[in-house]
C-alpha positions in Angstrom: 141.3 116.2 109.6 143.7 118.7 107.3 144.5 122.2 108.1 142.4 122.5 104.8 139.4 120.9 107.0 139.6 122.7 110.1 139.7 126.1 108.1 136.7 125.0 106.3 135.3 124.0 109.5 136.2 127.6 111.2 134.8 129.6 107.9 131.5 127.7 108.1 131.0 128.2 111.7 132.6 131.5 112.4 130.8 132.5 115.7 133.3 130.5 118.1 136.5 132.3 116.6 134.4 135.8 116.3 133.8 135.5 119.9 137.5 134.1 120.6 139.3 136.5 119.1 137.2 139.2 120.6 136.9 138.0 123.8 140.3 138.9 124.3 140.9 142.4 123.9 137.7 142.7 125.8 139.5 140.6 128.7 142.3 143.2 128.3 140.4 146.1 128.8 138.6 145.0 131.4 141.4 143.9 132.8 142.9 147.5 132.1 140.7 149.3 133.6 140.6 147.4 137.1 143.8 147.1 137.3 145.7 150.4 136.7 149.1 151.0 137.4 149.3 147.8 138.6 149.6 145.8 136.0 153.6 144.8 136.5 152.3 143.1 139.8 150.5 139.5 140.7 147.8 138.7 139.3 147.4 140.7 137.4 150.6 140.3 135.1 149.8 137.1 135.2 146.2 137.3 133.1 148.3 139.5 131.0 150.4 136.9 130.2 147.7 134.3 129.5 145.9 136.9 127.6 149.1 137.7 125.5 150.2 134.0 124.8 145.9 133.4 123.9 146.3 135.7 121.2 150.0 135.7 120.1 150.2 132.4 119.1 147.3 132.4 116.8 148.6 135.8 115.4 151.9 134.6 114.7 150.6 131.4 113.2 148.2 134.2 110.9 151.4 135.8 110.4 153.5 133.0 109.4 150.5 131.2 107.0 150.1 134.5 105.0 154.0 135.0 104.5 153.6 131.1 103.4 150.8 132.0 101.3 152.1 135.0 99.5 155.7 133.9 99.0 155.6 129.8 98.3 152.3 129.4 96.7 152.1 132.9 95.2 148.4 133.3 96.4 147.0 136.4 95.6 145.6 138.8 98.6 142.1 138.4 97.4 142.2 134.8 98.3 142.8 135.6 101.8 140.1 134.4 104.5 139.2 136.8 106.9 138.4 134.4 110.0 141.7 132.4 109.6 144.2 134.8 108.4 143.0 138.5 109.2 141.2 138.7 112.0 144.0 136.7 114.2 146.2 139.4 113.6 144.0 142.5 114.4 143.0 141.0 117.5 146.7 140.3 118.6 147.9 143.7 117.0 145.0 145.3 119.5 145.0 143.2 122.4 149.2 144.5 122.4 148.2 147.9 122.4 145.7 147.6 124.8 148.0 145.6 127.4 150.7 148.0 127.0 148.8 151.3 127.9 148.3 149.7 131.5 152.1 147.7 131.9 155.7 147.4 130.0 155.8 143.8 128.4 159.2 143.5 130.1 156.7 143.3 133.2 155.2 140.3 131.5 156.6 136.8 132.6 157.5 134.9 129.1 156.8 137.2 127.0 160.7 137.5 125.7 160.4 134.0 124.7 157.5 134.7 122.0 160.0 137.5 120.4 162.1 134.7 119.9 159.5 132.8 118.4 159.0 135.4 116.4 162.4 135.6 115.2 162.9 131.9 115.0 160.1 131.9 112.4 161.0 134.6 110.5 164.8 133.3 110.0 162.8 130.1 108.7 160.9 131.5 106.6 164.0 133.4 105.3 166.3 130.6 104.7 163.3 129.1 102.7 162.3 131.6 100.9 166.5 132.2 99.6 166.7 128.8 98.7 163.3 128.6 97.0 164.3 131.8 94.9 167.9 130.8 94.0 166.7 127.2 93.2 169.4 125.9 95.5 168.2 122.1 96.2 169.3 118.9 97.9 171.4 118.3 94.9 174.9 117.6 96.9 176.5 114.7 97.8 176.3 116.1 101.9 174.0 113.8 104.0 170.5 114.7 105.3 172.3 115.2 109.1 174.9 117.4 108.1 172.1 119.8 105.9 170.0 119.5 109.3 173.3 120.9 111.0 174.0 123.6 108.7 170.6 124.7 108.9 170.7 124.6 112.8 174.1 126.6 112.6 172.0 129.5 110.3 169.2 129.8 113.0 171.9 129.8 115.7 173.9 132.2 114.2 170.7 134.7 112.9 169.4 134.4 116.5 172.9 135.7 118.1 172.8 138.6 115.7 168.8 139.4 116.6 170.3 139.4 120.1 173.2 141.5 119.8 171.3 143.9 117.2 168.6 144.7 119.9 170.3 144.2 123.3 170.1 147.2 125.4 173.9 147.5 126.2 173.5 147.4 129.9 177.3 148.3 130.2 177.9 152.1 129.2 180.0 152.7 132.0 183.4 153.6 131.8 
């Protein structure tokens, strides 16, 4: 089975993913309301972070196959399926909002390591999409090992700067 297949599969049958993604900010607002103001304590951050990881992962997946879409296959918008690629998002995008009227995600075990997802992705995506635009190409004499490297390096090196760009600077005292 492709990726082709299973999106076929999911826009034929769309009830189970309907109900998936909208079980979930339901589960968060439920959870929401009989839980508040205590949603930086067990168990409750716990669902929180089930509910969060449920939904972020599709939604970044969304996220990064409509980037992939638009920029490397040069789909246009109105080719864009609902189920696979829209309805991810707004579930994740709402589910986000509805978690964080009840609790601070910083309250919410793990949920740092999905901003670095995030920005692992995107630096991906952004080394790709520079060397798909300036047509620069495995034409070098460097083997595959040392490109892997360099590549590597260039994650490394975006991911410090994400870090240092948003840190919170702790150490303002003088």
């Amino acid at each position: 089975m492709t990726l082709q297949d299973l999106f076929n599969l999911i826009g034929s049958n769309p009830a189970y993913i309907l109900f998936y993604f909208g079980i979930i900010p339901f589960a968060a607002l439920l959870a929401g309301l009989l839980g508040r103001g205590e949603g930086h304590i067990a168990p409750w951050n716990i669902l929180y972070a089930i509910l969060i990881y449920a939904v972020c992962v599709p939604g970044i997946f969304a996220v990064t196959l409509s980037i992939y879409f638009f920029l490397f296959e040069r789909r246009s918008i109105m080719d864009t399926d609902i189920y696979n690629q829209v309805l991810p998002i707004i579930s994740m995008v709402g589910t986000l909002l509805i978690i964080r009227r009840n609790v601070d995600f910083k309250h919410i075990p793990g949920f740092d390591k999905l901003s670095g997802l995030i920005t692992m992705i995107a630096a991906t995506l952004g080394i790709m999409w520079f060397v798909d635009r300036t047509r620069i190409y495995a034409i070098t004499y460097l083997r595959f090992e040392v490109v892997l490297l360099i590549f590597v390096v260039l994650l490394l090196l975006i991911r410090f700067g994400w870090s240092k760009i948003f840190s919170t600077g702790g150490n303002s005292s003088k």
